[in-house]
C-alpha positions in Angstrom: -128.2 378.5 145.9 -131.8 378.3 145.9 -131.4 374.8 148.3 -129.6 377.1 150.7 -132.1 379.3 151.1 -135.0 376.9 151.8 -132.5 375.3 153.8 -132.2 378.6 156.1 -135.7 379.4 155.6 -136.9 376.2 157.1 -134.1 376.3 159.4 -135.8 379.5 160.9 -139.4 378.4 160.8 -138.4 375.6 163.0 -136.7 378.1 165.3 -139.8 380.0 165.4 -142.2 377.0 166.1 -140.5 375.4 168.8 -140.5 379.0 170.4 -143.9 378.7 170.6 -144.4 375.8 171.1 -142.1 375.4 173.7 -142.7 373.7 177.8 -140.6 376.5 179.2 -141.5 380.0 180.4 -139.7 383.0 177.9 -137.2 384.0 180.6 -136.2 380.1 181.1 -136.3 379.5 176.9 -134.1 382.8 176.4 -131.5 381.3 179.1 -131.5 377.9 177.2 -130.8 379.7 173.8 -128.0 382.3 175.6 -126.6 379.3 176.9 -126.5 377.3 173.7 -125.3 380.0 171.9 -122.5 380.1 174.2 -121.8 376.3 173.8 -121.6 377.2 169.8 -119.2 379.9 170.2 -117.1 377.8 173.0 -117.1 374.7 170.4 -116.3 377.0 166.9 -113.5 378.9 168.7 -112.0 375.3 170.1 -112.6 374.2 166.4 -110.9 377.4 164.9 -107.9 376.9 167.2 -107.3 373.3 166.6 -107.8 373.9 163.0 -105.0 376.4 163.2 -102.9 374.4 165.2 -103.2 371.4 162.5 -102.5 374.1 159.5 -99.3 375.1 161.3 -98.6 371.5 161.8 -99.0 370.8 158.0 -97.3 374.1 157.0 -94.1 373.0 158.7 -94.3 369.3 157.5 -94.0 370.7 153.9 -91.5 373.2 154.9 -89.4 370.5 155.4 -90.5 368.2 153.0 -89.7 371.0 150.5 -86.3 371.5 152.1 -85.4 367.5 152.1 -86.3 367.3 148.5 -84.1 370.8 147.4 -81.1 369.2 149.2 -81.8 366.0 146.9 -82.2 367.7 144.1 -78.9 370.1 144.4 -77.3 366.6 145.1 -78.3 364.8 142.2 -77.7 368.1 140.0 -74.0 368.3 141.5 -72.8 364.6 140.8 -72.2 365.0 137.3 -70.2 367.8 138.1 -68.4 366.2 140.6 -67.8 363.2 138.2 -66.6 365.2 135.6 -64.0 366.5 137.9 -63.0 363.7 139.4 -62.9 362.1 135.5 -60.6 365.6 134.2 -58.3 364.9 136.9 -57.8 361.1 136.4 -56.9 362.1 133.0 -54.5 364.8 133.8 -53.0 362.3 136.0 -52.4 359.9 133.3 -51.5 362.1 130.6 -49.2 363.4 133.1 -48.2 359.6 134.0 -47.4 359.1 130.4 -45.5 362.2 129.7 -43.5 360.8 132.9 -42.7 357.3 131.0 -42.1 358.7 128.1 -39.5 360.9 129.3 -37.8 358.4 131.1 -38.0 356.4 128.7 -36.6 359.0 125.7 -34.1 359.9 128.6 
């Protein structure tokens, strides 16, 4: 915290020195700074958008991602189910197999 606010504070006393210091008239230094704040606010809102624009991106890639992996994992949760049913009804179909035989057999 306390590197911060040297930071900013020599960050203004630099501002403040090349002011006055400065080759230009007032009138031509206030243009330059309108100017380059303008360039600042240009660049941040480019920066913001394309920012945005790459969230959205990412947001979407793990929508999907998320789906894909749901659909795997209701697939892998219904093939035991669907391999006990296909196990119950190969063994109805023998027992019923059987009870066939042994009724033509008893016959």
């Amino acid at each position: 915290m306390k590197s911060t606010m040297y930071f900013l504070m020599g960050m203004g006393a630099g501002a403040v020195l090349t002011m006055l210091y400065a080759p230009r008239s007032g009138s031509e230094t206030r243009d330059l700074v309108t100017k380059r704040a303008r360039e600042g606010a240009d660049y941040a809102k480019r920066s913001a958008s394309q920012g945005g624009e790459y969230l959205k991106h990412q947001a979407e890639q793990l929508k999907d991602t998320a789906a894909e992996t749901l659909e795997r994992g209701k697939a892998a949760a219904m093939a035991p189910i669907q391999n006990f049913s296909k196990v119950m009804e190969a063994g109805k179909q023998a027992y019923d197999d059987t009870l066939k035989r042994a009724s033509e057999v008893g016959a």
